[in-house]
N, CA, C and O atoms as a Tinker XYZ file with bonds, in Angstrom:
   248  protein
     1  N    -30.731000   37.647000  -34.870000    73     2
     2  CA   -29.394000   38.202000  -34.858000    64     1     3
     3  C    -28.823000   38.091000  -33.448000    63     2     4     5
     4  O    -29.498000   38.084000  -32.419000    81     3
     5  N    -27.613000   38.013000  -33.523000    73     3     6
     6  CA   -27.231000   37.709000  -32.290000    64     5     7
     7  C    -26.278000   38.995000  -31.366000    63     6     8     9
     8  O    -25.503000   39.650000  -32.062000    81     7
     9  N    -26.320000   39.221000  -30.366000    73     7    10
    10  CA   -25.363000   40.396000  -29.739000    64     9    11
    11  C    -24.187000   39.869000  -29.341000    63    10    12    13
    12  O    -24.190000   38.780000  -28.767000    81    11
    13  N    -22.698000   40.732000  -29.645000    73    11    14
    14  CA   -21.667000   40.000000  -29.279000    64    13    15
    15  C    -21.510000   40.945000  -27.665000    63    14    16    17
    16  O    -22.145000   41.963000  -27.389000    81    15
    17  N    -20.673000   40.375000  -26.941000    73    15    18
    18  CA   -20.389000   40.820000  -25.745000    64    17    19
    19  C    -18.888000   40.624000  -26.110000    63    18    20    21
    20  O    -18.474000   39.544000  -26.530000    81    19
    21  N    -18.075000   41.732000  -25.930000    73    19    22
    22  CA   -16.425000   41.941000  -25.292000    64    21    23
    23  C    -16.346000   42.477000  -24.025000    63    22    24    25
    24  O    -16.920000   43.487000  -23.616000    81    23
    25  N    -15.354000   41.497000  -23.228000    73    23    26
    26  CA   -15.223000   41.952000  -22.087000    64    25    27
    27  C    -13.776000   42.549000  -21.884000    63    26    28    29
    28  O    -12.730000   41.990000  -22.215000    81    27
    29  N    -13.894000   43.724000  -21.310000    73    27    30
    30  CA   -13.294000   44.686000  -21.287000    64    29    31
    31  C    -12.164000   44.498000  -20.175000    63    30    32    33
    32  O    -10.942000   44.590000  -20.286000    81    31
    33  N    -13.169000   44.130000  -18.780000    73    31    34
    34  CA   -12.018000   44.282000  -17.614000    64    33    35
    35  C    -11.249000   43.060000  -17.970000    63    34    36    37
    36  O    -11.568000   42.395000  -18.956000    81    35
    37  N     -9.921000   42.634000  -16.953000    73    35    38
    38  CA    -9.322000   43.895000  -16.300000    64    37    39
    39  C     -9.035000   44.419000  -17.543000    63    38    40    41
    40  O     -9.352000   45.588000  -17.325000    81    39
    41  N     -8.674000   44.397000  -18.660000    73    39    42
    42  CA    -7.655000   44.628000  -19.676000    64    41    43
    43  C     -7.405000   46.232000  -19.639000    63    42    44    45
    44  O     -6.343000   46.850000  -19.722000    81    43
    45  N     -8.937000   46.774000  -19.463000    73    43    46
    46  CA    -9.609000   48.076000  -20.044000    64    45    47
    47  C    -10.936000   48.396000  -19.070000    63    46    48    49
    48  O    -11.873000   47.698000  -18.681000    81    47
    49  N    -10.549000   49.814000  -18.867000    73    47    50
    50  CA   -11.650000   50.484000  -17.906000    64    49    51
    51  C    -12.149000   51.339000  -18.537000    63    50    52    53
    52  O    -11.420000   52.328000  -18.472000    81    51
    53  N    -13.633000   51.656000  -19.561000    73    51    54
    54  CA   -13.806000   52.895000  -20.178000    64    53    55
    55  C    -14.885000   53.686000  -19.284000    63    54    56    57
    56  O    -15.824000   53.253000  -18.616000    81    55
    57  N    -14.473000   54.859000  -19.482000    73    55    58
    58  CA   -15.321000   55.881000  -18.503000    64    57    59
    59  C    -16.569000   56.016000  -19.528000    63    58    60    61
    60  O    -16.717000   55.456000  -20.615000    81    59
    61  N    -17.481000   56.988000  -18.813000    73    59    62
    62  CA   -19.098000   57.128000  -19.752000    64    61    63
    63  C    -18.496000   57.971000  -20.696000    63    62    64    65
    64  O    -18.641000   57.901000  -21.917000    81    63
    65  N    -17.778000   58.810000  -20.039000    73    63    66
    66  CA   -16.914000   59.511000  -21.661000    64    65    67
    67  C    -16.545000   59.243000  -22.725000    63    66    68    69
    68  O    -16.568000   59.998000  -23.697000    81    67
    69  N    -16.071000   57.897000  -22.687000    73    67    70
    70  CA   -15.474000   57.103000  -23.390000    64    69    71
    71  C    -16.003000   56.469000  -24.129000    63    70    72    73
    72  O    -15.752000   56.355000  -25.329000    81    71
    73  N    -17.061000   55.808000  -23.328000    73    71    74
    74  CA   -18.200000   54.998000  -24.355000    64    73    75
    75  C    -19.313000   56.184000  -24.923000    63    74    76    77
    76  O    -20.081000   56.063000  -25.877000    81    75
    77  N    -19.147000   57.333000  -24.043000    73    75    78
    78  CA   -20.283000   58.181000  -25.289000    64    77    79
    79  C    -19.699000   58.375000  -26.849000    63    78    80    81
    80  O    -20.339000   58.607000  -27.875000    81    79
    81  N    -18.122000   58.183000  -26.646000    73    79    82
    82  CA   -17.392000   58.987000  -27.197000    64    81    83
    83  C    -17.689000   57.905000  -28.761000    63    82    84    85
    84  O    -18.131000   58.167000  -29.880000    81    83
    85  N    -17.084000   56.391000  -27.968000    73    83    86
    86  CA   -17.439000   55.591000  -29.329000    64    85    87
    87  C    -18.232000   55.521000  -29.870000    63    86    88    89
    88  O    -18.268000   55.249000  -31.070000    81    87
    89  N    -19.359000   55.800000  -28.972000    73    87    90
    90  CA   -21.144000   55.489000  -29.684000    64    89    91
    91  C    -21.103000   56.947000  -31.029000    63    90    92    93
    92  O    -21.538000   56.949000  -32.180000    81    91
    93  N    -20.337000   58.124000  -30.172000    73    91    94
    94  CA   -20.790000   59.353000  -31.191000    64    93    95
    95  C    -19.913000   58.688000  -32.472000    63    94    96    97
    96  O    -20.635000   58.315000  -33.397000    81    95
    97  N    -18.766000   58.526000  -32.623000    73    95    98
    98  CA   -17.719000   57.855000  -33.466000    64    97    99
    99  C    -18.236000   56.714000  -34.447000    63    98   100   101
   100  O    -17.823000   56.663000  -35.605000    81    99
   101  N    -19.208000   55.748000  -33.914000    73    99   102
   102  CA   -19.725000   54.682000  -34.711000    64   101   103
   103  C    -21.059000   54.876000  -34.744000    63   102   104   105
   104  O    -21.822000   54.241000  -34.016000    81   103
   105  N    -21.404000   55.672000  -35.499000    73   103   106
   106  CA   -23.330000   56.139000  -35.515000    64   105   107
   107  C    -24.397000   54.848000  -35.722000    63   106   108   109
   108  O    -25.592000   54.602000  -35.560000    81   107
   109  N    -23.300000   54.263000  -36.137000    73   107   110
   110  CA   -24.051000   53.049000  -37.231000    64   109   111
   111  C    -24.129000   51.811000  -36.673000    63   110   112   113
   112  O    -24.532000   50.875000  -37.363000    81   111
   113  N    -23.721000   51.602000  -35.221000    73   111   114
   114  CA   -23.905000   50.566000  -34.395000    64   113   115
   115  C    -24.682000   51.267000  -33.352000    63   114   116   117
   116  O    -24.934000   52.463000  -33.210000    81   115
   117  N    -25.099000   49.901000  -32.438000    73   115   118
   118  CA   -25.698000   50.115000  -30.949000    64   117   119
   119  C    -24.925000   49.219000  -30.262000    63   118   120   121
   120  O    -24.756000   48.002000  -30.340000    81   119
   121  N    -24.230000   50.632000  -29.149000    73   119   122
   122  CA   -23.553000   49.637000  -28.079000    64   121   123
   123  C    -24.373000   49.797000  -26.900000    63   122   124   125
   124  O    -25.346000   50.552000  -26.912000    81   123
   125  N    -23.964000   48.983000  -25.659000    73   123   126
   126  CA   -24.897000   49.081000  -24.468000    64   125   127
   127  C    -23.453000   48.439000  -23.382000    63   126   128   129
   128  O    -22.590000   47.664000  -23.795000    81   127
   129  N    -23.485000   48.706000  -22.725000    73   127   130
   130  CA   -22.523000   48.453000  -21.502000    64   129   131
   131  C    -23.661000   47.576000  -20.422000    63   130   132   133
   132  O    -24.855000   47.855000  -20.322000    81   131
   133  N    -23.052000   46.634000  -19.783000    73   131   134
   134  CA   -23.720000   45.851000  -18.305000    64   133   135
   135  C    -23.275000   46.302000  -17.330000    63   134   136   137
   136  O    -22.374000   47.141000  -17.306000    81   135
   137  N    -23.927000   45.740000  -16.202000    73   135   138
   138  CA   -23.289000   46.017000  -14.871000    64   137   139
   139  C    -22.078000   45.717000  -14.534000    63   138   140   141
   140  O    -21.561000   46.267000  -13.561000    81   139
   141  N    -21.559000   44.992000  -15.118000    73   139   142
   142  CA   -19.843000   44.139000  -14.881000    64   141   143
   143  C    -18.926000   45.696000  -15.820000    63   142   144   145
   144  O    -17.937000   46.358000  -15.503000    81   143
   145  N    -19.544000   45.736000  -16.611000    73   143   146
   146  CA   -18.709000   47.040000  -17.730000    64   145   147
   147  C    -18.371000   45.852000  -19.264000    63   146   148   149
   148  O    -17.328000   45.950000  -19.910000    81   147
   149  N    -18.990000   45.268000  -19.452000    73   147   150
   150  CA   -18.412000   44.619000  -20.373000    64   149   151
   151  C    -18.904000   45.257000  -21.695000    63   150   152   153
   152  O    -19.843000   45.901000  -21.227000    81   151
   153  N    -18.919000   45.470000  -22.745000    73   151   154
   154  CA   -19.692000   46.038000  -23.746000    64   153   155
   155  C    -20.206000   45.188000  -24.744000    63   154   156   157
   156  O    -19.409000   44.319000  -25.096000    81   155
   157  N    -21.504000   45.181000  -25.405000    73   155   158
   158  CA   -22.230000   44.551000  -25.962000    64   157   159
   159  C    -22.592000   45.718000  -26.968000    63   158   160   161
   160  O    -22.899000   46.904000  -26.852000    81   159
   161  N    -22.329000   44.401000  -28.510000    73   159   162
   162  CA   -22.512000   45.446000  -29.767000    64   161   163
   163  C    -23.673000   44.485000  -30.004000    63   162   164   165
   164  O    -23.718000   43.256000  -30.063000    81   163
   165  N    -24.782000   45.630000  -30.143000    73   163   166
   166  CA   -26.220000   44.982000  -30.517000    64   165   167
   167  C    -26.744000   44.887000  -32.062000    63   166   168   169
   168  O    -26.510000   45.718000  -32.939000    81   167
   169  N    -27.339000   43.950000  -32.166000    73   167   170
   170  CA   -27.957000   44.383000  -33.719000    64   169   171
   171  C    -28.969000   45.219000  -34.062000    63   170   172   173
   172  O    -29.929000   45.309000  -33.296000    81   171
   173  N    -28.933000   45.929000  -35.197000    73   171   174
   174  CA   -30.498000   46.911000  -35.546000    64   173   175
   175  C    -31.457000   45.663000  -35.232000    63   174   176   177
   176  O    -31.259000   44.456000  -35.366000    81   175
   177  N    -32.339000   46.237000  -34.861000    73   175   178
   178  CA   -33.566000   46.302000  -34.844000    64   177   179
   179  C    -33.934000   46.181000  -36.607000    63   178   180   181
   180  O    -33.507000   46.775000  -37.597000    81   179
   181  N    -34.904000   45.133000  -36.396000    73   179   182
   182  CA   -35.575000   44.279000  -37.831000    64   181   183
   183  C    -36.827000   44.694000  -38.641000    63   182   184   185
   184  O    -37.397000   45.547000  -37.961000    81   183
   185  N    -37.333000   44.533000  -39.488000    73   183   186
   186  CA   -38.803000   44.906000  -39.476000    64   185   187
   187  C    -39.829000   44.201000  -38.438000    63   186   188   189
   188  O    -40.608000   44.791000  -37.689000    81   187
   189  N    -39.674000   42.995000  -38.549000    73   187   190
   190  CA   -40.531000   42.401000  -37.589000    64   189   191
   191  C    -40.242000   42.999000  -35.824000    63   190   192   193
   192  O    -41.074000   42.629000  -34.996000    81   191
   193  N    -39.309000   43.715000  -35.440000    73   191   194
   194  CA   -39.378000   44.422000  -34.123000    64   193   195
   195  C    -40.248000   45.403000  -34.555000    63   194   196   197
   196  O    -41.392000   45.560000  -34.126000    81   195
   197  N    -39.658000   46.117000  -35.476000    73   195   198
   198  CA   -40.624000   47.544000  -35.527000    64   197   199
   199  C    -41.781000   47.603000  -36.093000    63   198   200   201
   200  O    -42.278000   48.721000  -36.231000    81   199
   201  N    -42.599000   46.274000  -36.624000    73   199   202
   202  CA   -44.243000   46.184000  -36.989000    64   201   203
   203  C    -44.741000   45.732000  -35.588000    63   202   204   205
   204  O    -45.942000   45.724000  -35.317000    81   203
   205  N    -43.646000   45.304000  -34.586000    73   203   206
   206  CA   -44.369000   44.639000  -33.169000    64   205   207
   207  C    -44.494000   45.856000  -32.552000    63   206   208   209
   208  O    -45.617000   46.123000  -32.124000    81   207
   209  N    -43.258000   46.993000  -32.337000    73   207   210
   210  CA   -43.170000   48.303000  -31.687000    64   209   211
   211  C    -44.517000   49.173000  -32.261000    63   210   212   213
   212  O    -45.244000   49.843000  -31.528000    81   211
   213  N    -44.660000   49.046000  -33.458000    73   211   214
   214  CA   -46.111000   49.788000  -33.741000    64   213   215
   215  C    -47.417000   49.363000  -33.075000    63   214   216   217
   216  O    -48.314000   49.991000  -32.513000    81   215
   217  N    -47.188000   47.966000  -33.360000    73   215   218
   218  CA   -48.646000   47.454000  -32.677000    64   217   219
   219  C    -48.972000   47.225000  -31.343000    63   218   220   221
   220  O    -49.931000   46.658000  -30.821000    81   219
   221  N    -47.722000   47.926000  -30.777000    73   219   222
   222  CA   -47.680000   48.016000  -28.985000    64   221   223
   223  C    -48.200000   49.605000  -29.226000    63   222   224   225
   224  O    -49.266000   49.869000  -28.669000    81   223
   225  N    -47.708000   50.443000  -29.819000    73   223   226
   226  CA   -48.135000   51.862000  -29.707000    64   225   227
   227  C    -49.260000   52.365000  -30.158000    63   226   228   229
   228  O    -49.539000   53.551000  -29.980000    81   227
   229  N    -50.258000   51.299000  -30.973000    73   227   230
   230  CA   -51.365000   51.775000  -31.357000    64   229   231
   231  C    -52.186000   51.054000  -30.475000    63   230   232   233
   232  O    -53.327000   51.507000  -30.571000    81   231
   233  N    -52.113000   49.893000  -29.442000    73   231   234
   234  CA   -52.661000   49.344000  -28.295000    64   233   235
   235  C    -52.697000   50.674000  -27.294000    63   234   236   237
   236  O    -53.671000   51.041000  -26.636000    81   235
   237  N    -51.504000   51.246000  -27.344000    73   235   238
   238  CA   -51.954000   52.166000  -25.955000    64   237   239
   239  C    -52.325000   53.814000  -26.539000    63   238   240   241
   240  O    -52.293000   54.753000  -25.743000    81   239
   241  N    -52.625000   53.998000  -27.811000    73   239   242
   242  CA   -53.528000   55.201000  -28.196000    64   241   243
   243  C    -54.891000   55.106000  -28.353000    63   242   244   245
   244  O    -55.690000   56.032000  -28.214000    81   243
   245  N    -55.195000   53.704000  -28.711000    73   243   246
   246  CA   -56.568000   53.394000  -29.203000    64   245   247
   247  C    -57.234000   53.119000  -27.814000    63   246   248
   248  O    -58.424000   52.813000  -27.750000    81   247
């Protein structure tokens, strides 16, 4: 899956307020902001991430 990136400046300056605000507003996405401020809408996470995320977490219990 792929992540889209919109870039924001100059057009648009959002404060952390702002982007907390959308993240609370759209439950059902993952956004992430860069160092530039541009915003990136990510995709869920797959099964195959989260059978890899398990088998990293039972490496460091066992």
């Amino acid at each position: 899956m792929t992540a889209y990136t919109i870039k924001l400046q100059p057009a648009l300056t959002m404060t952390d307020e702002q982007f907390y605000q959308l993240c609370i507003t759209n439950p059902d996405l993952k956004f992430e902001r860069n160092a530039q401020g541009d915003l990136l809408i990510m995709p869920p996470t797959g099964g195959e991430t989260g059978n890899r995320n398990v088998e990293l977490a039972t490496e460091f219990v066992l």
